[in-house]
C-alpha positions in Angstrom: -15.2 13.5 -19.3 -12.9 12.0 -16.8 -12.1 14.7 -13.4 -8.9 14.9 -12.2 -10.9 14.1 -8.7 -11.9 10.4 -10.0 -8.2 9.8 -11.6 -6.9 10.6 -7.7 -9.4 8.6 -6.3 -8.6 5.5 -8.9 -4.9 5.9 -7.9 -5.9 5.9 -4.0 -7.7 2.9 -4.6 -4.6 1.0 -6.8 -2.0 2.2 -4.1 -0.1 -0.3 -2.3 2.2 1.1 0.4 5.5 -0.9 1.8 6.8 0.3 5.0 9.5 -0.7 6.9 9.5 -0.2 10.8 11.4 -1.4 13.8 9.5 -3.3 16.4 10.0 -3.7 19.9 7.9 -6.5 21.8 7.3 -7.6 25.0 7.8 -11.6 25.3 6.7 -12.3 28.8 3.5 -13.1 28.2 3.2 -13.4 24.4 5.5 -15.2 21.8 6.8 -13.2 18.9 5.0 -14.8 16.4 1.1 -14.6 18.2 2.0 -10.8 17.9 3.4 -11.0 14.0 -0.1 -13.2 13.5 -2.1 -10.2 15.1 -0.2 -7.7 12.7 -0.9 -10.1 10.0 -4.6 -9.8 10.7 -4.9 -6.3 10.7 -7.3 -5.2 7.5 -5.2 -3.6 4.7 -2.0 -5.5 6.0 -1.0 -7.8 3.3 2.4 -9.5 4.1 4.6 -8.6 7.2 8.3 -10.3 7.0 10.0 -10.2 9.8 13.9 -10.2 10.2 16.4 -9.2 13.0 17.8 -6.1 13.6 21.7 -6.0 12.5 23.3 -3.9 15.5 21.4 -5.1 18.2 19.8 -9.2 17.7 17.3 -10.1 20.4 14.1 -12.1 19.8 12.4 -8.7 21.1 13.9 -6.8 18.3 12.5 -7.2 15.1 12.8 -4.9 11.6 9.3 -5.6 9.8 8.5 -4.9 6.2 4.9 -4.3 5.5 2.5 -4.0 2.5 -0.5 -2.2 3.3 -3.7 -2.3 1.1 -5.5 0.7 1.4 -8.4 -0.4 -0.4 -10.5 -1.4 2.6 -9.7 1.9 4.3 -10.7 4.6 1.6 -13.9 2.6 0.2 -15.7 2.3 3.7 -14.4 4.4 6.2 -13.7 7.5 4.2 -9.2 7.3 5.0 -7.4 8.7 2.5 -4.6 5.9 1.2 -2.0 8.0 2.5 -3.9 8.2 6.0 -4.0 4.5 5.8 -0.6 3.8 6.7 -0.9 5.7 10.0 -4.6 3.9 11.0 -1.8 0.7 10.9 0.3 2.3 12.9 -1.9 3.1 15.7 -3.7 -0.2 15.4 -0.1 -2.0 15.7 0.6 -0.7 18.7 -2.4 -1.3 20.1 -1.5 -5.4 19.9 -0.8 -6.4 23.4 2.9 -7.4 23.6 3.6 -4.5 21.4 5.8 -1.8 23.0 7.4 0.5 20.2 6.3 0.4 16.8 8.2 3.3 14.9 7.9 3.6 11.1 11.8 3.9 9.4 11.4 4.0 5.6 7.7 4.6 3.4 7.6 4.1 0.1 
């Protein structure tokens, strides 16, 4: 008999999150893409596009859509899929030439 505990934990493991999120950078020392590479390599992190933002252009600016695995996250390091998204999060903004890294649209 199949638990309603396994059927979550099956659908954890299936999930695949997109997340759209505005990115700020700091291009003094570090070119825009090095920092899109380092998001890139991030485990979980699937694909990151990476397009301007529409009221305010600059090569600083950036709007990013990301697909994040969860996979790696909830079968060794105990994260819940849904916790997954904000392990990214932290670990994005913790890429030197990163300076805000804020999270618009989940789905």
């Amino acid at each position: 008999m199949i638990k309603l505990i396994d059927i979550l934990s099956e659908i954890d493991y299936d999930s695949i999150f997109r997340i759209e999120a505005y990115l700020l950078t700091d291009l003094s020392n570090r070119v825009q893409g090095d920092i899109l590479s380092d998001i890139r390599s991030l485990p979980g992190v699937t694909i990151v596009g990476s397009r301007e933002t529409s009221n305010n252009p600059s090569k600083e600016r950036s709007i990013l859509s990301i697909k994040i695995d969860p996979y790696p996250f909830t079968k060794m390091d105990d994260i819940s899929a849904v916790d997954s998204v904000d392990y990214i999060t932290d670990e994005v903004r913790k890429i030197s030439g990163v300076k805000v890294f804020k999270i618009l649209k989940r789905s």
